[in-house]
N, C-alpha and C positions, 0 to 999 in steps of 0.2 A: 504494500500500500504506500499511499506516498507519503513523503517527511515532511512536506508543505503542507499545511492548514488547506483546506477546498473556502474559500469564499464566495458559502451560497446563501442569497439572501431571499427572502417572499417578499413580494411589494401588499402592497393593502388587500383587508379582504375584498376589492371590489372586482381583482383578476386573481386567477389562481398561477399565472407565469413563473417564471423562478430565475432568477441571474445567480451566474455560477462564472468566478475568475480563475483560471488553471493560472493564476502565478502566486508567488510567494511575496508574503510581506516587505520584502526588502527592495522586489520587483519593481522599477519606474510604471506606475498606472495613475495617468492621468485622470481627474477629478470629473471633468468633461469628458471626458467617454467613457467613465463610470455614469455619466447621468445620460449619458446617450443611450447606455444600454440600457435603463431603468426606462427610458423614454419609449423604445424599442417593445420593451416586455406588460406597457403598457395597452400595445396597439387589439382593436378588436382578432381576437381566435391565437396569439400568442399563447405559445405553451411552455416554450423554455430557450434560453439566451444562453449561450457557451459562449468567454470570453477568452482569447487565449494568452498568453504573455504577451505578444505584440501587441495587445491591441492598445488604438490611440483614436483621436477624434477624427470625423470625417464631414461631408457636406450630407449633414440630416441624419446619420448613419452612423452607426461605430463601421472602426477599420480592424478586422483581428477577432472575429466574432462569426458565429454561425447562430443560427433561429431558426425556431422550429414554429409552424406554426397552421392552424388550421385553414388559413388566408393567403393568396401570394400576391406579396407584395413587391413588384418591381424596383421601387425604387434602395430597396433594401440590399437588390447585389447591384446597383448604381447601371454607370455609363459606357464601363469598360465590361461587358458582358463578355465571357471566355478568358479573359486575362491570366494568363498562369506561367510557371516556369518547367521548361523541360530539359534536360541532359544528353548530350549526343557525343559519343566517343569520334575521338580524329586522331590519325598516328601524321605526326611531321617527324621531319629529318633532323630536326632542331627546333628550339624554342627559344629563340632569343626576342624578347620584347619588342625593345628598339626596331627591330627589322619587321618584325610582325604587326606591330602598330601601323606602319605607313604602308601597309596594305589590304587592311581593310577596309572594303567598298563602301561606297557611297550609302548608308543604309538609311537617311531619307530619302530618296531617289527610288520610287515606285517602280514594279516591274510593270512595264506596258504590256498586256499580251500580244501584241501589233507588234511594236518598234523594238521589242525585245524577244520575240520569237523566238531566239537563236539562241537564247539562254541557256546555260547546261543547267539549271538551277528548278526550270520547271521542271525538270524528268521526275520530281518528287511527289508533284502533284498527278494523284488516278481520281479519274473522273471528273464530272463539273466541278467548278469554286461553288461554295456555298451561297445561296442568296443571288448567285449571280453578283457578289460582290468585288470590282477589281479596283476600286480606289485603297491607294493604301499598302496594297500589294507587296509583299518584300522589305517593309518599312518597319522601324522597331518603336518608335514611338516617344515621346517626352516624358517628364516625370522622374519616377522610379524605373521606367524600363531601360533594358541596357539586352547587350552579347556581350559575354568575358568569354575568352580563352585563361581555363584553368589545371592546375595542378593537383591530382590525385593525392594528397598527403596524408594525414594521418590514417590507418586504417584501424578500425574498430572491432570489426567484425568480417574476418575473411574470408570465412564462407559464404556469407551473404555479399558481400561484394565481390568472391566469385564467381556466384552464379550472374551478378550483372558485365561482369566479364571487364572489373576492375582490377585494377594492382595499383600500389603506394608508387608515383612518378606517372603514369598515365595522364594522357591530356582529354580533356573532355572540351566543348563548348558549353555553355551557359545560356540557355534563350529565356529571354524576360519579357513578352509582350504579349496585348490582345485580340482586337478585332478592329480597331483603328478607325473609329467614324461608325462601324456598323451597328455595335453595343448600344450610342449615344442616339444614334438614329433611332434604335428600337426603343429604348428609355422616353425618348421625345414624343415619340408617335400617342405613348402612353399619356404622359406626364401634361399636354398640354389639352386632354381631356378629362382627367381623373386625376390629377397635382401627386400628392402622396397616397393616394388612396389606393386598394387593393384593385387588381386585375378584373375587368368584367368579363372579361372571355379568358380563363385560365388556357385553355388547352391554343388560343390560337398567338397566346404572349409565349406561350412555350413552344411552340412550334417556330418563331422566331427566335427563341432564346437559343432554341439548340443549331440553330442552322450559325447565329454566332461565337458559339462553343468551338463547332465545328473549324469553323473560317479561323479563329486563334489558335489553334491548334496545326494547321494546317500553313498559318504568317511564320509559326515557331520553325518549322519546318523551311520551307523558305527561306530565312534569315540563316539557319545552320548549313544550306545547300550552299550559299552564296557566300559567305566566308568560308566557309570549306574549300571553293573553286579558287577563290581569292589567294589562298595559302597555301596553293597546290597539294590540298587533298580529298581523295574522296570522300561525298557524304556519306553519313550513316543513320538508319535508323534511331527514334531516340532510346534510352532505356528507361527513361523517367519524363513523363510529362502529364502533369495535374495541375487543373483549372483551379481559380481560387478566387473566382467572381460568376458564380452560377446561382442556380435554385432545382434541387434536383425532387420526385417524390418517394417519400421513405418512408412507412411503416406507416402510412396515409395521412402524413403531413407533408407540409412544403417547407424543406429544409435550405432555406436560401444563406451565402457562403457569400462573407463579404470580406477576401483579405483573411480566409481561411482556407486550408485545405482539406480535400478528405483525407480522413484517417483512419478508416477500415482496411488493415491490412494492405494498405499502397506503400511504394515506395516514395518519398519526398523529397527534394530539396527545398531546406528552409536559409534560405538567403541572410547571407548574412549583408557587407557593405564594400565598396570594393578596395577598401583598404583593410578588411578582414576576413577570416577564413567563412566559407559556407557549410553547410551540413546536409549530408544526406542520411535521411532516418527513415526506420521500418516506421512506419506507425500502425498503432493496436488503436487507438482512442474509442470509448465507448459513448453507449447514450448519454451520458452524463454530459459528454464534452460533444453532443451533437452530431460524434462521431466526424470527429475534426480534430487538425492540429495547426499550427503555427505556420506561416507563408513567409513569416521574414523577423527581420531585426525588428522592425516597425519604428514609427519615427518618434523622437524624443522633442523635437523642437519643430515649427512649424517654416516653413520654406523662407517665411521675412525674418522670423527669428535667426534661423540659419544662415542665413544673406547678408545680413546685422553681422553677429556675433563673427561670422567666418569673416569676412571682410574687414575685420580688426584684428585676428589673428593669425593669417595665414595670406599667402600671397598664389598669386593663380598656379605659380611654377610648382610649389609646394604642392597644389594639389594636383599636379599632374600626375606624381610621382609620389606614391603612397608608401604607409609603414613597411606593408610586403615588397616595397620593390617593384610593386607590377606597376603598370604607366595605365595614364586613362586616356582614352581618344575623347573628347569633347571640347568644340568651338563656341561654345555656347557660356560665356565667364560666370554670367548670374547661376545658370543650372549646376556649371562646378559647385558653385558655394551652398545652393540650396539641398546639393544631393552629396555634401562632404560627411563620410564618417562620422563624423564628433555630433549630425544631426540625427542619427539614429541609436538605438540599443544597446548593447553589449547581447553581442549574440549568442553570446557563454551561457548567460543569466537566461536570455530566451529559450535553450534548449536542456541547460536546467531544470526548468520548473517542468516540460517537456516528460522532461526522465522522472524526476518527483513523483508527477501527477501518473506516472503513467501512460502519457499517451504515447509515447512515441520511444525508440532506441535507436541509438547513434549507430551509422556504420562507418560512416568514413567522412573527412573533409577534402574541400574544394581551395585553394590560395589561387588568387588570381593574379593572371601575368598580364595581360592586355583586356582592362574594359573599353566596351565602344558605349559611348551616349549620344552624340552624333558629329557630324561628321567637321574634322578640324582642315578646311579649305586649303590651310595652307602644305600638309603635307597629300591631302587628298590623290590617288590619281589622277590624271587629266579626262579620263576617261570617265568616271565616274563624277567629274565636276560640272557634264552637262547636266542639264534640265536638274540641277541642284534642288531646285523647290518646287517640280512639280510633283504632285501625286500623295502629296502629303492627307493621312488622315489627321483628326482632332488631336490632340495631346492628350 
């Protein structure tokens, strides 16, 4: 059982919901997204709120949190419908940063399926795009999303990460993105008829919801093709990719997942930041926890705060070149500083509480040698400097 106290609370007898925080006392959990979730477990047909250590405040919404509930409420897994992280094995000849940074493509720059027919990078995609959706295309996104090329490091457990067909030095890539425009589109469609309120046609918001599930899962792929080619290697399947902005149905509720991942016996990556190691974990997590685990470090300071604070301490060079050594590819000065380490977690403490509670076991970490956030012009190929801003989805 766990060593961490379970902080579960009942709100008034007027709902019977329940909030439940999988972290530890010591744990950073902010005030406001503890009233977020009370806010949440308030809502008509709620049943029960799983918070995880990550979790932080969001727009209407906790981030880091799964609910359960007899209602489906869209706005609950937000804009970025599909958004998740997946793992793809790459063998290169070497690993040297420096050299590997100024070669990764243009990854705002949409694949055309016209102008870019010629791609080796679609071979990846069978059958239609989802939705018929091609804006966006190949594109990783703003925010929190990123592609690192990283390092197999510690290992934990090496049976289980033999059969993912790991070892301690292996190189993996790191895909962190959604559905680019199409999640927000279907959130909107909603939102400017019903604002916060629950789904009037359940099954035909779900039938959208998964066709953008689909479409993020299928950009993640994408994005690891095209660096792969970039770096002179083949792609590969991934071993690990789970969504962590859906709403799935479970045990005849609507289990919607905001900045959570599942955690019925999947495999995970829980992100750490790119100047710290990642984690890949079995996760068990049961009803209690929503049957969910952790999606990342989650953030400690809010993007102006970060913007603030960094921009007093640290200079842009600094942040290129992080604790591990590994370099960031980002042109973008403000989003360095908004998306610096020192504004997120301690990913240790996150996967902590993790083992405590039970939800989840470590099997190995990730250190990162080269993140991409977007694309820095000046070392850019030339090739990939055309149509620099077209095709872009929403952020």
């Amino acid at each position: 059982m766990s060593s961490h106290p379970l902080r579960q609370e009942s709100l008034p007898q007027s709902t019977s919901a329940t909030v439940a925080v999988f972290a530890s006392p010591t744990s950073w959990i902010e005030s406001d997204a503890l009233t977020q979730c009370h806010q949440v477990a308030a809502l008509d047909g709620m049943v029960h709120v799983a918070a995880m250590p990550d979790l932080h405040p969001g727009k209407g919404a906790p981030i880091g949190a799964a609910m359960a509930s007899t209602v489906l409420y869209p706005f609950l897994v937000g804009s970025d419908i599909g958004c998740g992280i997946a793992v793809f094995p790459i063998a290169l000849k070497r690993a040297v940063p420096e050299r590997l940074a100024a070669r990764f493509p243009d990854l705002d720059r949409a694949l055309d399926p016209v102008r870019d027919a010629d791609d080796p990078a679609w071979a990846v995609v069978e059958g239609d795009i989802p939705a018929g959706h091609v804006d966006g295309l190949g594109t990783v996104g703003r925010g929190n999303h990123f592609v690192e090329l990283a390092r197999i490091d510690t290992v934990f457990d090496r049976s289980h990460a033999g059969r993912l067909g790991l070892d301690a030095g292996d190189l993996v890539l790191v895909v962190h993105s959604g559905s680019r425009g199409l999640g927000e589109r279907i959130l909107r469609a909603h939102t400017e008829v019903h604002g916060a309120g629950p789904a009037a046609d359940a099954a035909a918001y779900l039938a959208a919801h998964d066709d953008a599930v689909r479409w993020g899962s299928l950009n993640r792929r994408l994005l690891a093709a095209r660096v792969a080619h970039a770096l002179g290697a083949e792609p590969t399947a991934p071993i690990v990719d789970q969504c962590h902005n859906l709403v799935e149905v479970r045990d005849g509720l609507y289990l919607h997942r905001k900045g959570a991942a599942p955690g019925d016996g999947r495999d995970v990556l829980v992100a750490g930041t790119r100047g710290t190691p990642s984690y890949l974990v079995a996760a068990h997590a049961g009803p209690d926890a929503n049957h969910s685990v952790a999606h990342g470090a989650g953030r400690k300071m809010s993007r102006a705060d970060a913007l603030r604070r960094g921009r007093a301490k640290h200079t842009v060079e600094e942040l290129r070149r992080t604790p591990v050594g590994s370099l960031v590819v980002c042109g973008d000065r403000q989003l360095l500083f908004e998306e610096a380490p020192t504004a997120y977690k301690r990913i240790e403490q996150v996967i902590a509480d993790l083992v405590a509670h039970d939800l989840a076991t470590p099997v190995a970490t990730t250190v990162p040698l080269v993140t991409y956030k977007t694309p820095d012009l000046g070392s850019t190929p030339r090739a990939d400097r055309r149509d620099n801003r077209r095709g872009r989805g929403r952020p």
